[in-house]
N, C-alpha and C positions, 0 to 999 in steps of 0.2 A: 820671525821671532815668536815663541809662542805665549801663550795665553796668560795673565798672571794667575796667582791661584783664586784668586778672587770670584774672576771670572770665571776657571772653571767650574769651581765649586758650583755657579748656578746653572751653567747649558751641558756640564756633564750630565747624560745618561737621558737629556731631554729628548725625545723620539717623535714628534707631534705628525710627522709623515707616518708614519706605520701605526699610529693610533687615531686616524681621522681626523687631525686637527690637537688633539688635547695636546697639552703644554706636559703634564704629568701622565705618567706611564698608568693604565687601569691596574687593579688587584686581581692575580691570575688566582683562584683558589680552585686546587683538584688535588687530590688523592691520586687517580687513576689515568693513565695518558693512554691512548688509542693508538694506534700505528697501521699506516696506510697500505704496508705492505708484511711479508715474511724477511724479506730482506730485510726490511728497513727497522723491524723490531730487531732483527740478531747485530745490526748495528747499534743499536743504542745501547744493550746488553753489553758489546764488548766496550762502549766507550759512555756507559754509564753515569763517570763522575765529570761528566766533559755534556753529552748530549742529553735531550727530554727521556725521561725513562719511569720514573714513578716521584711520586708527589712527595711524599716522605724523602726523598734527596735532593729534590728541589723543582722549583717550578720558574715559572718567568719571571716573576718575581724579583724571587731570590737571587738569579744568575744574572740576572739588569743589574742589581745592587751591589753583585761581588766586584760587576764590570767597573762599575763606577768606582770603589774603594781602591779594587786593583790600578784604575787611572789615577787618581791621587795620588797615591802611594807609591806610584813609579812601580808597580812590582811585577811581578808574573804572576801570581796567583793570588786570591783571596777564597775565602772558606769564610761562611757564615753561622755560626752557631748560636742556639737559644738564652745565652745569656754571656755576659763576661767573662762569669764562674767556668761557665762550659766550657769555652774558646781554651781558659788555660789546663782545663784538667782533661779536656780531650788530646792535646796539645803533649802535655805529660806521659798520659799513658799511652800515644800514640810512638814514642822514643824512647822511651825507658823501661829494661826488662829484670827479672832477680838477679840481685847482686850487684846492679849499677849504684851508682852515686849520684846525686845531683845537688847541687851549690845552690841553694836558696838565700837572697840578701833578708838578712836581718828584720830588713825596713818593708818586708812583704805584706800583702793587705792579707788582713786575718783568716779568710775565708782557705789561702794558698796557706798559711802555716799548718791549717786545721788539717785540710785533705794531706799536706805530707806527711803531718804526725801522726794519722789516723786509717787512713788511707794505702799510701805508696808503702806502708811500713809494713802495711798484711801482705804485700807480694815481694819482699824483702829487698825492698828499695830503699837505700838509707839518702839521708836529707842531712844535709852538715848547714847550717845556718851561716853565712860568712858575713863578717865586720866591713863598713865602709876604709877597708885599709888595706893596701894593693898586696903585701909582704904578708900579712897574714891569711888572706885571700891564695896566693901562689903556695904557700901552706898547707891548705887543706885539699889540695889539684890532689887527683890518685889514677893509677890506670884505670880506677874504674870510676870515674869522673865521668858523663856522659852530655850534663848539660849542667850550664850557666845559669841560674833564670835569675832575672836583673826586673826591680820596680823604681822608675828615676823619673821624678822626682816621686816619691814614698805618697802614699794618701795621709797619712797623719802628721809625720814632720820633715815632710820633704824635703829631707837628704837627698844631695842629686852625685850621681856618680860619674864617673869622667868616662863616658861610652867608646873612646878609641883605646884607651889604656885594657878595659874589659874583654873586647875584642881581638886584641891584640894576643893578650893573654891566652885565650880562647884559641884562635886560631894556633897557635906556637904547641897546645896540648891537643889539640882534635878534640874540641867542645864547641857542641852545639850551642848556641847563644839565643836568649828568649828573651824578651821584654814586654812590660805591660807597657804602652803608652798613653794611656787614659788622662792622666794627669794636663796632655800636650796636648795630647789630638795629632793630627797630619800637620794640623797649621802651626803648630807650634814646633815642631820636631820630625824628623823622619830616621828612626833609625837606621832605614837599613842605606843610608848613607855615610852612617858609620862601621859598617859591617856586619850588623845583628843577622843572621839566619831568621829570624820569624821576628814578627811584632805583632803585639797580641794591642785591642781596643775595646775597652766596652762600650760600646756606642749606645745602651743604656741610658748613659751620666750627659755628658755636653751634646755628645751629638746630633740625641735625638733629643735631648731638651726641654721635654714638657712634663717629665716624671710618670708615664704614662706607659714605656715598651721597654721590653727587655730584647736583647741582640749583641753578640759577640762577633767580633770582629779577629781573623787569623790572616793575613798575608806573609807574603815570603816568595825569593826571587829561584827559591830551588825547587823544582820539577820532583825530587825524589821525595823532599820533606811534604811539598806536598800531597800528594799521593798518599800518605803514608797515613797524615794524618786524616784526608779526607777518607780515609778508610775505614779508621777508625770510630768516627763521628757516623759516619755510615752504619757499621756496627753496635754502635753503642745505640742508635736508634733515635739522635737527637734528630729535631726537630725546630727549624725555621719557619713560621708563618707567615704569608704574603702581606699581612696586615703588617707585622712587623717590619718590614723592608717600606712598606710603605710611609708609615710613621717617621722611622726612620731620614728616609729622601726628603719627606717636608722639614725635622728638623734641619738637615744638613746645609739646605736652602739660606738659611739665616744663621750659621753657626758659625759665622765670621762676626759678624755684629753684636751679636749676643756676647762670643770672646768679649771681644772686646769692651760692651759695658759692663760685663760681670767684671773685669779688668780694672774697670775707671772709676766702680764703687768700691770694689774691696782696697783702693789706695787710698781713699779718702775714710774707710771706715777704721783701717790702718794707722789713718791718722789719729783719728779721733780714739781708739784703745790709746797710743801712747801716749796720751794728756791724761791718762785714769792713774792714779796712783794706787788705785784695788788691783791694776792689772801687774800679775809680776814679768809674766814672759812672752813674748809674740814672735811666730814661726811665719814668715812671709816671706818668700824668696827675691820678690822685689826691694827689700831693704837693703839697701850697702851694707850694713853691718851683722846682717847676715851672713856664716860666714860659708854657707853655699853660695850665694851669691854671685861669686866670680863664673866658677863652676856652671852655676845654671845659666849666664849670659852667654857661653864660650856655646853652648849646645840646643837654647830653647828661642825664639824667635816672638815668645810672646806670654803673658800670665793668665791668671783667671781668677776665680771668686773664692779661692780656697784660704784658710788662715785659720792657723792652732794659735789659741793664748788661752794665758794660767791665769785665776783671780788668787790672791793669798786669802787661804784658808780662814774665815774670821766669822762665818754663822754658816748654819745650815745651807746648803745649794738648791735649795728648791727656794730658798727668800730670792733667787737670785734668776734661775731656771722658770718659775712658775710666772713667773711679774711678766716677761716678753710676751708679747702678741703676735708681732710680723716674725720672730725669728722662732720655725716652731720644731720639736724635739724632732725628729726624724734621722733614718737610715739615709745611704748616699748622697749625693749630690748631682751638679751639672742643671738639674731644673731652672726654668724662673722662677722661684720662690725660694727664700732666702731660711737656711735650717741650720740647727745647732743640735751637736752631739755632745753628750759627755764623755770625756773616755777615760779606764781606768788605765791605759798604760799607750807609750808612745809607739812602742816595736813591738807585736806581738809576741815575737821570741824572746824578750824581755822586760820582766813586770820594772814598774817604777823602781828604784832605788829609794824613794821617799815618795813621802805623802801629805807633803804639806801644801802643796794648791791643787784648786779644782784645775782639771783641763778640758777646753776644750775647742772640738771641731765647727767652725762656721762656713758654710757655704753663702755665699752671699746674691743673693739675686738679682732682677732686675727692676725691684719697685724704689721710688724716690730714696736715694741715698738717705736724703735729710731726714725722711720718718723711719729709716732703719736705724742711724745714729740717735734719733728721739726712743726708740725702742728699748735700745740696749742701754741709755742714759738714764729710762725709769728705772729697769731693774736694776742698775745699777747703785743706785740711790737707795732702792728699797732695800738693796743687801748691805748696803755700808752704816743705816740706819740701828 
């Protein structure tokens, strides 16, 4: 029988034989690799994205740490790129050429609407935005539909989409299928057990944990895709650091436990929003009456520290923003340290409909619940005051 994931998570990629002992793999840094022979250079030349060959595509590092995500992952391949952003827009340009199509959800993180609006549209790549609604969705399919790109659960108000019904879709028109799974991680979801072509990870946010590294994450169980895109990544000139791969594998070490209690304060802080009567609305996938809920029990095996709520509009937001201490304004998430965003709309492809509460993003950390609930219980008082 094998391993739970528990367990591999911590003896994957451990090598302490081929390292003299050490527990953790050393940090390979080079630019330049040597080769023993004539032969053995025009071998690495022809298998390049496979064997040692120059620093800039990767080094020991790097290819320990695809091994290990590819183990995880159950997949054939992994591809590591310089940030999340990367993974998906190398991803992109690496499949899609003028005059294609590509179905972008709705509920995509801001960064992907920007690059499609701005971006794929100079090389006359049109982006159709599609609605969490299957009929409408099969709508907007066209022969020149080339790929799916799916975000479940959303980073802002995590819509979760039905990932067999997408697929299915997908396959039945000969569309590539892409997902961000940031949200889940491996431990919470795997897509390509639902049929996704590629799954994309920021390993950035949870994985690695400490707000500290940026690293993209690409796997996928097809040989052509990837190829295709590792070619691209190659061309494009991106660039993976051995520091970051290393970063990285110490997060990863602890990113079942950390799940988890980012998991067991944001229900309890959960709680404590819905006794505020300042608060109008709270987006949390762990509530029954959410009405993703069903949806994301059927497909995710586990939560995290995420949660949108609205206060109604009734003074300034900074009487309300400035007052917190432990909860502090910042970009992304996944760290120990528990952050708030304001946001002016839920879907970047769609500004609010109205404007009458603030909204906003909490990541919620790993320090004593009770003084994060004291936190957001001052500012809360000083806004309602």
């Amino acid at each position: 029988m094998g391993k739970k994931i528990k367990t591999r998570i911590i003896h994957t990629g451990s090598e302490p034989k081929k390292h003299f002992g050490s527990i953790s793999d050393p940090i390979y840094r080079n630019s330049t690799l040597v080769f023993e022979s004539y032969k053995r250079f025009i071998e690495a030349k022809k298998n390049r994205f496979i064997l040692p060959y120059y620093g800039r595509i990767s080094t020991y590092s790097t290819r320990s740490f695809e091994k290990v995500i590819t183990s995880l992952y159950k997949s054939r391949h992994t591809i590591l790129t310089s940030s999340g952003l990367s993974a998906i827009t190398i991803t992109l340009k690496s499949l899609l050429k003028c005059n294609d199509q590509i179905l972008v959800t709705e509920n995509c993180y801001e960064p992907v609407f920007n690059f499609s609006k701005l971006e794929l549209s100079r090389f006359g790549i049109k982006t159709t935005f599609y609605p969490n609604n299957f009929k409408k969705l099969e709508n907007l399919i066209s022969k020149e539909t080339k790929i799916l790109y799916v975000e479940s659960p959303s980073s802002l108000n995590y819509e979760v989409e039905d990932l067999l019904k997408i697929t299915k879709i997908a396959k039945k028109n000969k569309i590539i299928t892409v997902i961000d799974n940031t949200w889940s991680t491996f431990l919470g979801c795997n897509p390509l057990d639902y049929n996704f072509d590629i799954v994309i990870e920021s390993a950035t946010k949870y994985l690695s944990g400490h707000s500290d590294n940026f690293l993209g994450i690409i796997t996928t169980n097809s040989d052509n895709l990837w190829k295709k895109i590792k070619k691209t990544a190659v061309l494009n000139g991106d660039f993976v650091s051995s520091e970051s791969c290393f970063n990285a594998m110490k997060g990863l070490k602890t990113l079942e436990v950390r799940m988890s209690k980012h998991s067991d304060n944001a229900k309890k802080i959960f709680d404590y929003l819905n006794s505020k009567n300042s608060v109008e609305q709270i987006i949390y996938l762990p509530d029954p009456k959410n009405k993703n809920h069903k949806l994301w029990k059927k497909y995710h095996k586990m939560s995290n520290g995420l949660i949108t709520f609205s206060l109604k509009k009734k003074r300034k937001i900074e009487y309300f923003l400035d007052k917190l201490s432990l909860f502090k304004i910042g970009f992304s998430w996944g760290g120990y340290e528990s952050l708030i965003l304001p946001l002016n709309n839920l879907k970047p492809s769609k500004k609010l409909a109205t404007n009458s509460n603030y909204w906003f993003r909490i990541h919620i950390g790993l320090e004593d619940v009770s003084d994060l609930i004291n936190d957001l219980e001052t500012a809360i008082k000083n806004y309602e005051k």
